[in-house]
Structure formats: structure tokens, C-alpha cells
PDB file of N, CA, C and O in Angstrom:
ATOM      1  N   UNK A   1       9.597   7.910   0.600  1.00  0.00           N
ATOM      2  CA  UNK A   1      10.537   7.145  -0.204  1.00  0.00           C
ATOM      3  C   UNK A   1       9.746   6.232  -1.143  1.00  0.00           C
ATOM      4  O   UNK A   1       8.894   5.462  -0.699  1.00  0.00           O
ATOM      5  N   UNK A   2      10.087   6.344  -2.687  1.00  0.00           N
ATOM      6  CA  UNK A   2       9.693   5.140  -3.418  1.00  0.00           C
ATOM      7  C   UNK A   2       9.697   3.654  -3.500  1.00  0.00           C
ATOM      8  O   UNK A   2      10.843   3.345  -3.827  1.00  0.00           O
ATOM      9  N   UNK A   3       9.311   3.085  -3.426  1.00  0.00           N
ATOM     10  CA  UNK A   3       8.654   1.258  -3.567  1.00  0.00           C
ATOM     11  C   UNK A   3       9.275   1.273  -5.102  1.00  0.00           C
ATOM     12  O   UNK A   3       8.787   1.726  -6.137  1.00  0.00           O
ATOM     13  N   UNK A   4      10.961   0.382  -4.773  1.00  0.00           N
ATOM     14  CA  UNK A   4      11.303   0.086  -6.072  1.00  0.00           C
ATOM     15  C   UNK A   4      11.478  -1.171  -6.065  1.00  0.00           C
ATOM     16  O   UNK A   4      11.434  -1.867  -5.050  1.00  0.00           O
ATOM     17  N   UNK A   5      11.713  -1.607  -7.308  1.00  0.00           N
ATOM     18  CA  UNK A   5      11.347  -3.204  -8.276  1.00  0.00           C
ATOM     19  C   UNK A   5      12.922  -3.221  -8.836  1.00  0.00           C
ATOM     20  O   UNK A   5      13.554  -2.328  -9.401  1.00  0.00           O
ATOM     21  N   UNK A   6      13.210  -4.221  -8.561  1.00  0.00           N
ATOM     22  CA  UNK A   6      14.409  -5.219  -9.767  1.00  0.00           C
ATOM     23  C   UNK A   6      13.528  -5.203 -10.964  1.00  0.00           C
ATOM     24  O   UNK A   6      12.303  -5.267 -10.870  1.00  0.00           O
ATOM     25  N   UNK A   7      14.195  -5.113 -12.137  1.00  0.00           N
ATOM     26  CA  UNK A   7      13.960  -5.405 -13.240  1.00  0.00           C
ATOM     27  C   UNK A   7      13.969  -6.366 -13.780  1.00  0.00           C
ATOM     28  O   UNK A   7      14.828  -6.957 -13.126  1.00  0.00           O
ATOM     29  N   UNK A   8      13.585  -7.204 -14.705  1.00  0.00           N
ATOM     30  CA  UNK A   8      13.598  -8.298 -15.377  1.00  0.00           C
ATOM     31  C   UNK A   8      13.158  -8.395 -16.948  1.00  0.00           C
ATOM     32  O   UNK A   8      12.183  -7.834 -17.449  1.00  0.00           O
ATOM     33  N   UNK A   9      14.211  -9.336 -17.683  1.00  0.00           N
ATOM     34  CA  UNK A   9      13.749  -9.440 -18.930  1.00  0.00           C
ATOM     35  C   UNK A   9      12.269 -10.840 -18.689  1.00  0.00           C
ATOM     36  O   UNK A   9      11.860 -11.343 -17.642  1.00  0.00           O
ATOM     37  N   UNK A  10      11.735 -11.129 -20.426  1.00  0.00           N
ATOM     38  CA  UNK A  10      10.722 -11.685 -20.051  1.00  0.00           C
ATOM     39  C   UNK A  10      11.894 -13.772 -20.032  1.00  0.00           C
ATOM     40  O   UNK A  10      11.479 -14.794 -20.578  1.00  0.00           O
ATOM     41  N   UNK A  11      12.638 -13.699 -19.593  1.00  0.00           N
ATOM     42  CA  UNK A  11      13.264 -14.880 -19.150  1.00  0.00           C
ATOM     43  C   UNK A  11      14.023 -14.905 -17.743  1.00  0.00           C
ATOM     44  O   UNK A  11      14.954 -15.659 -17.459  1.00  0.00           O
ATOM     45  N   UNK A  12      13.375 -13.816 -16.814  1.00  0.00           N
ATOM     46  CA  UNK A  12      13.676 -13.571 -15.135  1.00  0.00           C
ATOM     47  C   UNK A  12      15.344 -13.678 -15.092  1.00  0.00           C
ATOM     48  O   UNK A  12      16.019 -14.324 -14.291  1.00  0.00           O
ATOM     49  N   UNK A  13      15.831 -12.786 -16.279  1.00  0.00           N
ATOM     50  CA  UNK A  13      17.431 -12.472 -15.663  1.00  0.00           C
ATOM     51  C   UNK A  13      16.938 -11.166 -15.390  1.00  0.00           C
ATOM     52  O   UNK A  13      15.956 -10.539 -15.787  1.00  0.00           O
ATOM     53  N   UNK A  14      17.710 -10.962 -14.746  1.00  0.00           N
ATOM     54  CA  UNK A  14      17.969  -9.471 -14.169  1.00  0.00           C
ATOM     55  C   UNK A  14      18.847  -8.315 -15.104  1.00  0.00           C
ATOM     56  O   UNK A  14      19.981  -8.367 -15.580  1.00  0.00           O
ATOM     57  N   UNK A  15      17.787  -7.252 -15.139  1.00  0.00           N
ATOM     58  CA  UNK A  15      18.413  -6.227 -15.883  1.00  0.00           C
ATOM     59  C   UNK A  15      19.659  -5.002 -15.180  1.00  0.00           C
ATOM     60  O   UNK A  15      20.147  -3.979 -15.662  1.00  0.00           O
ATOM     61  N   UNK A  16      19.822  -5.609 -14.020  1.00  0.00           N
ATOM     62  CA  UNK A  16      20.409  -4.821 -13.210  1.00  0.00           C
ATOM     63  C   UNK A  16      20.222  -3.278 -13.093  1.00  0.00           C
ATOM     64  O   UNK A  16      21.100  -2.416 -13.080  1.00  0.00           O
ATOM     65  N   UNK A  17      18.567  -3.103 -12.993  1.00  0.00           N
ATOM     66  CA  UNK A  17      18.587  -1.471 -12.849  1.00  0.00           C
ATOM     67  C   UNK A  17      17.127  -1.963 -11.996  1.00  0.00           C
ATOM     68  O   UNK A  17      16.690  -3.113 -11.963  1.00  0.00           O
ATOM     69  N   UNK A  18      16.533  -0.771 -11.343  1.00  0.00           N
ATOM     70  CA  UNK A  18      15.252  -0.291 -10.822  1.00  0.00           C
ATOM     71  C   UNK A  18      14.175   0.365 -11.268  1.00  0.00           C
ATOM     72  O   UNK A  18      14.211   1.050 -12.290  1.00  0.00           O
ATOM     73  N   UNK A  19      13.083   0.206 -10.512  1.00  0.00           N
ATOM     74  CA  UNK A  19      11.997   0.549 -11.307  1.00  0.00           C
ATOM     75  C   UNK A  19      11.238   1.326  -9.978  1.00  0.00           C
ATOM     76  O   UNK A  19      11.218   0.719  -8.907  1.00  0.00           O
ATOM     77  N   UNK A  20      10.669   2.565 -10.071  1.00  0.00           N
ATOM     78  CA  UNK A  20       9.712   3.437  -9.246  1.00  0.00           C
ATOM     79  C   UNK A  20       8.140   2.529  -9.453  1.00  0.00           C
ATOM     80  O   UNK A  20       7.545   2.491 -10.530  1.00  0.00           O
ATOM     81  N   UNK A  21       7.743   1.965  -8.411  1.00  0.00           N
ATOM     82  CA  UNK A  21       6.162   2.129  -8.748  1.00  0.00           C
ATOM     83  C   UNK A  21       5.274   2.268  -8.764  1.00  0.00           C
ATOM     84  O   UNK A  21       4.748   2.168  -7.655  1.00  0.00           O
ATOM     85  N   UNK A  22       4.286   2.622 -10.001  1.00  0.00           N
ATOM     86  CA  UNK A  22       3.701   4.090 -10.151  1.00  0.00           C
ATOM     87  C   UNK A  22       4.175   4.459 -11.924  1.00  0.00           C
ATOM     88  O   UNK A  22       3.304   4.886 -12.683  1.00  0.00           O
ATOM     89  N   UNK A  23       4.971   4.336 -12.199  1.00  0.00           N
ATOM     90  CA  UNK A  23       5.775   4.700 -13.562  1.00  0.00           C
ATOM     91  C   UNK A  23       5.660   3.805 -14.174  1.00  0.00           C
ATOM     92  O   UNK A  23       5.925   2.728 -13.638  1.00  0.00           O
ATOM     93  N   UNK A  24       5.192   3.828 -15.647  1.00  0.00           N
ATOM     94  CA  UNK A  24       5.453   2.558 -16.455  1.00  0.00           C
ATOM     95  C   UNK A  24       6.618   1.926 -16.798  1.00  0.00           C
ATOM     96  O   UNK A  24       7.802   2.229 -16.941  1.00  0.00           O
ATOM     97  N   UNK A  25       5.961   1.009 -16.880  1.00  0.00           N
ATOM     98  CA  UNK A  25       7.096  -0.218 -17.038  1.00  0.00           C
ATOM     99  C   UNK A  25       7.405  -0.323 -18.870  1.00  0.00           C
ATOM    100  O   UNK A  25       6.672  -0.821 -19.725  1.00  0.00           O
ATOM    101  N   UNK A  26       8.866   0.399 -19.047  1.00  0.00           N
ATOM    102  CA  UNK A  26       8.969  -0.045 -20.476  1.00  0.00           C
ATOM    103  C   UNK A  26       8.819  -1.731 -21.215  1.00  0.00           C
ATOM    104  O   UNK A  26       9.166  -2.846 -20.826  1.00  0.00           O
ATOM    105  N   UNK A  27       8.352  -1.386 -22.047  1.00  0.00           N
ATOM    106  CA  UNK A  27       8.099  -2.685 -22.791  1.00  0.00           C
ATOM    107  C   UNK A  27       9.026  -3.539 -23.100  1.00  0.00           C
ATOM    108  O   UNK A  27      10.046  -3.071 -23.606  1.00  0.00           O
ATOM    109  N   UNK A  28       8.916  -5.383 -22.833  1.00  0.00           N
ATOM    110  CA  UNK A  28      10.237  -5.888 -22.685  1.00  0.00           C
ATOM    111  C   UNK A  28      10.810  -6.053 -21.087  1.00  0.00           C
ATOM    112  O   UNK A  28      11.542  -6.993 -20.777  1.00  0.00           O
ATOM    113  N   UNK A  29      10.405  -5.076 -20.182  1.00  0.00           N
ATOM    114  CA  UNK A  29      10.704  -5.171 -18.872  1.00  0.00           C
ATOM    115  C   UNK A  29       9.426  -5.335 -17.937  1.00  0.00           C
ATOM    116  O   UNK A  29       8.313  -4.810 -17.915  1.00  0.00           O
ATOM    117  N   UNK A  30      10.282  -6.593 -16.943  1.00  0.00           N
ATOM    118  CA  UNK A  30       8.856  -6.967 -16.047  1.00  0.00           C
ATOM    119  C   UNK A  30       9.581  -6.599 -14.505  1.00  0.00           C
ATOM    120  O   UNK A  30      10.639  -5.991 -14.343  1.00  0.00           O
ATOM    121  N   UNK A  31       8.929  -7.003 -13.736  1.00  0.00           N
ATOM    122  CA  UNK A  31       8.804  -7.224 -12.230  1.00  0.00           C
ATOM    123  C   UNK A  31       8.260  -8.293 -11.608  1.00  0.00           C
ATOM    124  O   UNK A  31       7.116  -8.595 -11.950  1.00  0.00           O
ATOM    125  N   UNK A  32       8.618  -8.725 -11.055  1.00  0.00           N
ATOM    126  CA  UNK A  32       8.009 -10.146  -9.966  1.00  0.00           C
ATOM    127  C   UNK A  32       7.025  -9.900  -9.107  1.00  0.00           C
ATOM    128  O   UNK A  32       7.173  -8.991  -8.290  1.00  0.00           O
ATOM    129  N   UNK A  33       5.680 -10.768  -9.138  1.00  0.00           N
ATOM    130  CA  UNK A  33       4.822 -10.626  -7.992  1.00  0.00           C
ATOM    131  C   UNK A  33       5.508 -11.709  -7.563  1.00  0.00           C
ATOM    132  O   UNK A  33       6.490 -12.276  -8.041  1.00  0.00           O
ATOM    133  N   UNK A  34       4.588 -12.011  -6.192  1.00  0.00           N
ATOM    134  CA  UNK A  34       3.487 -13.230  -5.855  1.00  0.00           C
ATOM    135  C   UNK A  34       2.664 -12.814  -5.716  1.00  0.00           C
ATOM    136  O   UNK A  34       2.340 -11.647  -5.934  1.00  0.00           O
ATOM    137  N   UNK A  35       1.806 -14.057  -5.117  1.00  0.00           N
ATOM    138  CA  UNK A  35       0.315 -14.210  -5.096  1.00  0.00           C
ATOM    139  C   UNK A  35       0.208 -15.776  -3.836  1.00  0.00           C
ATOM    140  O   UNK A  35       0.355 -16.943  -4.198  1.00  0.00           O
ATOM    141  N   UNK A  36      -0.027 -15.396  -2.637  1.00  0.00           N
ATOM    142  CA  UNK A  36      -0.004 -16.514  -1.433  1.00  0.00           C
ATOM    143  C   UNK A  36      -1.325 -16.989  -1.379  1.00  0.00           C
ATOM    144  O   UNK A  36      -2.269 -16.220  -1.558  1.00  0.00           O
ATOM    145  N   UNK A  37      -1.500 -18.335  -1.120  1.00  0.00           N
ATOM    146  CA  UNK A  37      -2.588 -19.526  -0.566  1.00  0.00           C
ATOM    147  C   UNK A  37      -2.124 -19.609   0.901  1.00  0.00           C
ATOM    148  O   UNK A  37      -1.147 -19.979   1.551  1.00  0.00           O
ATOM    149  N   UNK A  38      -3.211 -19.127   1.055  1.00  0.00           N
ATOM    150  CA  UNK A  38      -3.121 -20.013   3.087  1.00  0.00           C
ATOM    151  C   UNK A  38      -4.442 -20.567   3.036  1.00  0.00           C
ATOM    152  O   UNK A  38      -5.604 -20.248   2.784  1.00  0.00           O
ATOM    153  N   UNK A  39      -3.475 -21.911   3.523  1.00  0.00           N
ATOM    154  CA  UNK A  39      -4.834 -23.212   3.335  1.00  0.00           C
ATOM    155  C   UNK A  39      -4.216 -23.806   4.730  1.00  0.00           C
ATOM    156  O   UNK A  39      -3.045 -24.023   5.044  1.00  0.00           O
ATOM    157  N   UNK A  40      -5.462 -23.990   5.461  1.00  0.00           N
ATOM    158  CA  UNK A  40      -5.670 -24.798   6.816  1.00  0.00           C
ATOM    159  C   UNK A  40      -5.389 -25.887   6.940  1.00  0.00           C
ATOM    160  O   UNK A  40      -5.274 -26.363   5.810  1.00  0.00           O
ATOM    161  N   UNK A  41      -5.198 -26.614   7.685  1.00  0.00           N
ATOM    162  CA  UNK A  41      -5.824 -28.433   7.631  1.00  0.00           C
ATOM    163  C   UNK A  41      -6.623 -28.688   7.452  1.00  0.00           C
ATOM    164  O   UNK A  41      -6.579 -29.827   6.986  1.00  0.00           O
ATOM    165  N   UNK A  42      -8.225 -28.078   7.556  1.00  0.00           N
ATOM    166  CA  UNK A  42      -9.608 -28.440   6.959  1.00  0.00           C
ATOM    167  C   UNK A  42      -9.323 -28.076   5.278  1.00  0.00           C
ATOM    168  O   UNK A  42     -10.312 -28.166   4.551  1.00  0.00           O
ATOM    169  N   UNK A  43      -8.267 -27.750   4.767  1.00  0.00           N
ATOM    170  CA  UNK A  43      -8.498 -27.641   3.409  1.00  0.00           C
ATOM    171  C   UNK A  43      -9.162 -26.012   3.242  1.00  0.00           C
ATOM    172  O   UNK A  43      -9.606 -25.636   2.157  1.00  0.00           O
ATOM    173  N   UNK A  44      -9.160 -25.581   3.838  1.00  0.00           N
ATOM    174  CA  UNK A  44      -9.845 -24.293   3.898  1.00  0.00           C
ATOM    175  C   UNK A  44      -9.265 -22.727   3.568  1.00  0.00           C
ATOM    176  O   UNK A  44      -8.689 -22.113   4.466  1.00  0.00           O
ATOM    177  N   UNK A  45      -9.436 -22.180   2.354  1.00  0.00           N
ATOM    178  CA  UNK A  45      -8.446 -20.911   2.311  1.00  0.00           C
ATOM    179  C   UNK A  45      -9.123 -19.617   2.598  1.00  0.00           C
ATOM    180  O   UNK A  45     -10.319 -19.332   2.553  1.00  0.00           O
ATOM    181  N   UNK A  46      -7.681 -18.626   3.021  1.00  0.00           N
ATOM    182  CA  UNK A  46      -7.876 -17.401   3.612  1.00  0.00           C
ATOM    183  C   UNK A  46      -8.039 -16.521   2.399  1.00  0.00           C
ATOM    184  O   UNK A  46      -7.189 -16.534   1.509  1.00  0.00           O
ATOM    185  N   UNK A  47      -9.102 -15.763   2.341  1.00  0.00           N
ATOM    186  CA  UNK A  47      -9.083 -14.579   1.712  1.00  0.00           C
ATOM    187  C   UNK A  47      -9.460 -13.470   2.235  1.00  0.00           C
ATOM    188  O   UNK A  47      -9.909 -13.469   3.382  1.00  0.00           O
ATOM    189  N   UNK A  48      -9.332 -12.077   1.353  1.00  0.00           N
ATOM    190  CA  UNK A  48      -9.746 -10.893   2.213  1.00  0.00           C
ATOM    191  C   UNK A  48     -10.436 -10.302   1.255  1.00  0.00           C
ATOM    192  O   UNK A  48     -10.536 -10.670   0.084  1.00  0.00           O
ATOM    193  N   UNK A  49     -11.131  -8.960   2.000  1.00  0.00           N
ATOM    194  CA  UNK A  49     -12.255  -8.371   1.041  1.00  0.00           C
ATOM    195  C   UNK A  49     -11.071  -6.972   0.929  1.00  0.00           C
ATOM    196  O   UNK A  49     -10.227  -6.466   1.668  1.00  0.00           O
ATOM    197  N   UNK A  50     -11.554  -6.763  -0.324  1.00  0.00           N
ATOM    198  CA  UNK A  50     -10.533  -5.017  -0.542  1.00  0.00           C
ATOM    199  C   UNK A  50     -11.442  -4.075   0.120  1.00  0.00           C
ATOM    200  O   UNK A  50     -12.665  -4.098   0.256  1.00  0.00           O
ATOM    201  N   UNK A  51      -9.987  -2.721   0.733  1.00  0.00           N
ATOM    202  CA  UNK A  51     -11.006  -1.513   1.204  1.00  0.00           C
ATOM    203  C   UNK A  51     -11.761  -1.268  -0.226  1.00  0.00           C
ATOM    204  O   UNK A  51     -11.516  -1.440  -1.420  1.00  0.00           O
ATOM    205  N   UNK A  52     -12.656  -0.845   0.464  1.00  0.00           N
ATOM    206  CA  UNK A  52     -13.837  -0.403  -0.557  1.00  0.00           C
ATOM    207  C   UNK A  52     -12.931   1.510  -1.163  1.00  0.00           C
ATOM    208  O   UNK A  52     -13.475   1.970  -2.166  1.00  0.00           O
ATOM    209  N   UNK A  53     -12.131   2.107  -0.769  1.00  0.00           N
ATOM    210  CA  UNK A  53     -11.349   2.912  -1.437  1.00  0.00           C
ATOM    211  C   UNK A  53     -10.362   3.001  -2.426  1.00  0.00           C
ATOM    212  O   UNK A  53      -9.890   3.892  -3.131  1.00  0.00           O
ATOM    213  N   UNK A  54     -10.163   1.558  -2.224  1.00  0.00           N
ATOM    214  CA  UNK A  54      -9.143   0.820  -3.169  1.00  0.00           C
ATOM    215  C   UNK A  54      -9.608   0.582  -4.725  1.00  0.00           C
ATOM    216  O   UNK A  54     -10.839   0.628  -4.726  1.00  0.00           O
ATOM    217  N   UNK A  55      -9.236   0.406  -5.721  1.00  0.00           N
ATOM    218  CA  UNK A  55      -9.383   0.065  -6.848  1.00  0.00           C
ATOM    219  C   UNK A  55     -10.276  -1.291  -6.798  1.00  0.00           C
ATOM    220  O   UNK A  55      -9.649  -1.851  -5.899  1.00  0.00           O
ATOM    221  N   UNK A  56     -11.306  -2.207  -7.140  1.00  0.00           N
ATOM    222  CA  UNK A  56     -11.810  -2.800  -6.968  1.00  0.00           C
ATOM    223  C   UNK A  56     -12.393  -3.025  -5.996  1.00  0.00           C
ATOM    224  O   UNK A  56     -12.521  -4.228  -5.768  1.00  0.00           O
ATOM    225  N   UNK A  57     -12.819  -2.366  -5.298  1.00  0.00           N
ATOM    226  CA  UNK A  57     -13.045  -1.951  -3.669  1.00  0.00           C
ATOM    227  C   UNK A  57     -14.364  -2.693  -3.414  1.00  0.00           C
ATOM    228  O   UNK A  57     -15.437  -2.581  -4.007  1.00  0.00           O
ATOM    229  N   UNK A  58     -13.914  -3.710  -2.084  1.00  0.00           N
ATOM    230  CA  UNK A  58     -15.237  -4.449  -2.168  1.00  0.00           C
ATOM    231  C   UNK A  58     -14.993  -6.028  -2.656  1.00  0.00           C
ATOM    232  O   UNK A  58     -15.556  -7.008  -2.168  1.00  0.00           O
ATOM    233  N   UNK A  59     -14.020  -6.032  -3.735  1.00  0.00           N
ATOM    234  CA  UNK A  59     -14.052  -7.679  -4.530  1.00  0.00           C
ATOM    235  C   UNK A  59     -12.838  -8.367  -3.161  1.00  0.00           C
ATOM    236  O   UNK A  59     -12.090  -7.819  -2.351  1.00  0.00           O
ATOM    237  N   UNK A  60     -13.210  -9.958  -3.520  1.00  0.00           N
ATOM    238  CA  UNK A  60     -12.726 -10.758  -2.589  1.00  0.00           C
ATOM    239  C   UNK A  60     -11.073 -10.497  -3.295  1.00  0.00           C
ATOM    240  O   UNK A  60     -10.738  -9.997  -4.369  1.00  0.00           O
ATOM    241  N   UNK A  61     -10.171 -11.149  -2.024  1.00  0.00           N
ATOM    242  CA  UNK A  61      -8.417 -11.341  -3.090  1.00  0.00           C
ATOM    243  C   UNK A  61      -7.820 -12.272  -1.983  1.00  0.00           C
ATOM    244  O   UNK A  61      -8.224 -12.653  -0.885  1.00  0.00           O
ATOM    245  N   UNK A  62      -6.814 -12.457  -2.644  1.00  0.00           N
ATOM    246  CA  UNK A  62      -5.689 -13.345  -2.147  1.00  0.00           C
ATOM    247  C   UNK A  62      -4.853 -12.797  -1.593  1.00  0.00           C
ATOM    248  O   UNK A  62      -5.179 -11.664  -1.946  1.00  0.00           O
ATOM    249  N   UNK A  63      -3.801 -12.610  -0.845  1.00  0.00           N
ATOM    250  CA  UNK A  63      -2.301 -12.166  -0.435  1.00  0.00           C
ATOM    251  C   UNK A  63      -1.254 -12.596  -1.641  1.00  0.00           C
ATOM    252  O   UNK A  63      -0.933 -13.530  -2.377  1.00  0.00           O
ATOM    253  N   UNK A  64      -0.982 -11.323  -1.323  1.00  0.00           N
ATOM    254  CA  UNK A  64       0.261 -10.920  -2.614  1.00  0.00           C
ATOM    255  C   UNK A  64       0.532  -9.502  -2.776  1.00  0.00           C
ATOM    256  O   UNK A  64      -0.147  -8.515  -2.494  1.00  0.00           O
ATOM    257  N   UNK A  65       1.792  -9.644  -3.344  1.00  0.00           N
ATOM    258  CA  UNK A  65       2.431  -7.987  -3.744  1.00  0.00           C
ATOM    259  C   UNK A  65       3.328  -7.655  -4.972  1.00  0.00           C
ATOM    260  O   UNK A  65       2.796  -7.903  -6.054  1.00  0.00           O
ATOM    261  N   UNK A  66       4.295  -7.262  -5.002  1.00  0.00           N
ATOM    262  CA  UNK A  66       5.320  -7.000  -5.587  1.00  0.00           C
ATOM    263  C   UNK A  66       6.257  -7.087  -4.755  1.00  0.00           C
ATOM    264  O   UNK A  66       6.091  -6.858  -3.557  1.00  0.00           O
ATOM    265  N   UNK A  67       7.683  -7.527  -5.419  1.00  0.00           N
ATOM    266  CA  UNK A  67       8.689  -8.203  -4.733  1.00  0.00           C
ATOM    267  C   UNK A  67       9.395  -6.663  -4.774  1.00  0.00           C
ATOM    268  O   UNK A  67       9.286  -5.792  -5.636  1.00  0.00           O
ATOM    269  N   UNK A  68      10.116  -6.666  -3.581  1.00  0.00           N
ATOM    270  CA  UNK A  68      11.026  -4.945  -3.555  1.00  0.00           C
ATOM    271  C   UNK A  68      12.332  -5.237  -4.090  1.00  0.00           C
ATOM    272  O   UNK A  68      12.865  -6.325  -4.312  1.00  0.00           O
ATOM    273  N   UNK A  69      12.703  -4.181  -4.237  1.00  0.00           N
ATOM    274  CA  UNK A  69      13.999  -3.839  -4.725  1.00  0.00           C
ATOM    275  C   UNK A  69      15.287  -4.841  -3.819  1.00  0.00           C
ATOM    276  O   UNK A  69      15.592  -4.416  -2.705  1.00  0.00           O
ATOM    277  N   UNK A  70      15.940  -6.031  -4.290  1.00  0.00           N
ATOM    278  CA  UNK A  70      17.200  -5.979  -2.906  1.00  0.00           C
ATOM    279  C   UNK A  70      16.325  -7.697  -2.468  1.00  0.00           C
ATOM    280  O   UNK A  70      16.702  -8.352  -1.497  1.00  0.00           O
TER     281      UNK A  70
END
């Protein structure tokens, strides 16, 4: 099953349709990440290293995704 996206103009109303992704995104239409901080009480943040199979494979990152459909 496909990983679909709400649509959005570039002022986060909703276009009321879906998006496959993987497929470009017509121009004019976005999708919502995030992007998460986990910070300790020492002030201290979590990061992770990418599989090295992955697209940048190897570089440090943050937690985050794309927001699903719903």
C-alpha cells in the first residue's frame, strides 16, 4: 500500500486531494514534514547516523518524516 500526503497550497490550506510518495509533487503543491529535537536535561540532543544504504548513507540526522494522509 502507498504512503499518502494531504496536500497543501503554499499558505497550509488544504487542497483536499492526496499525494503517492515517490511521484512528483506538482508545482504550487506542498506536503508537511517535521523534523523532532530530543533534548535531555543535560541539554543534550539525540541524533542518529543513516543506514549507510540509504541516500546519504552514513551522515548524522535528526527524527522526522512526512505527515500521512488523515
Amino acid at each position: 500500500m502507498p504512503e499518502l500526503w494531504d496536500i497543501y497550497d503554499r499558505n497550509r490550506t488544504s487542497l483536499g486531494k492526496t499525494h503517492i510518495r515517490g511521484e512528483k509533487l506538482p508545482e504550487g503543491e506542498f506536503h508537511i514534514i517535521v523534523n523532532i529535537l530530543s533534548v535531555n536535561n543535560d541539554g543534550k540532543i539525540l541524533i542518529t547516523k543513516r543506514h549507510p544504504d540509504k541516500p546519504f548513507g552514513g551522515m548524522w540526522e535528526i527524527s522526522g518524516g512526512s505527515v500521512i494522509s488523515g
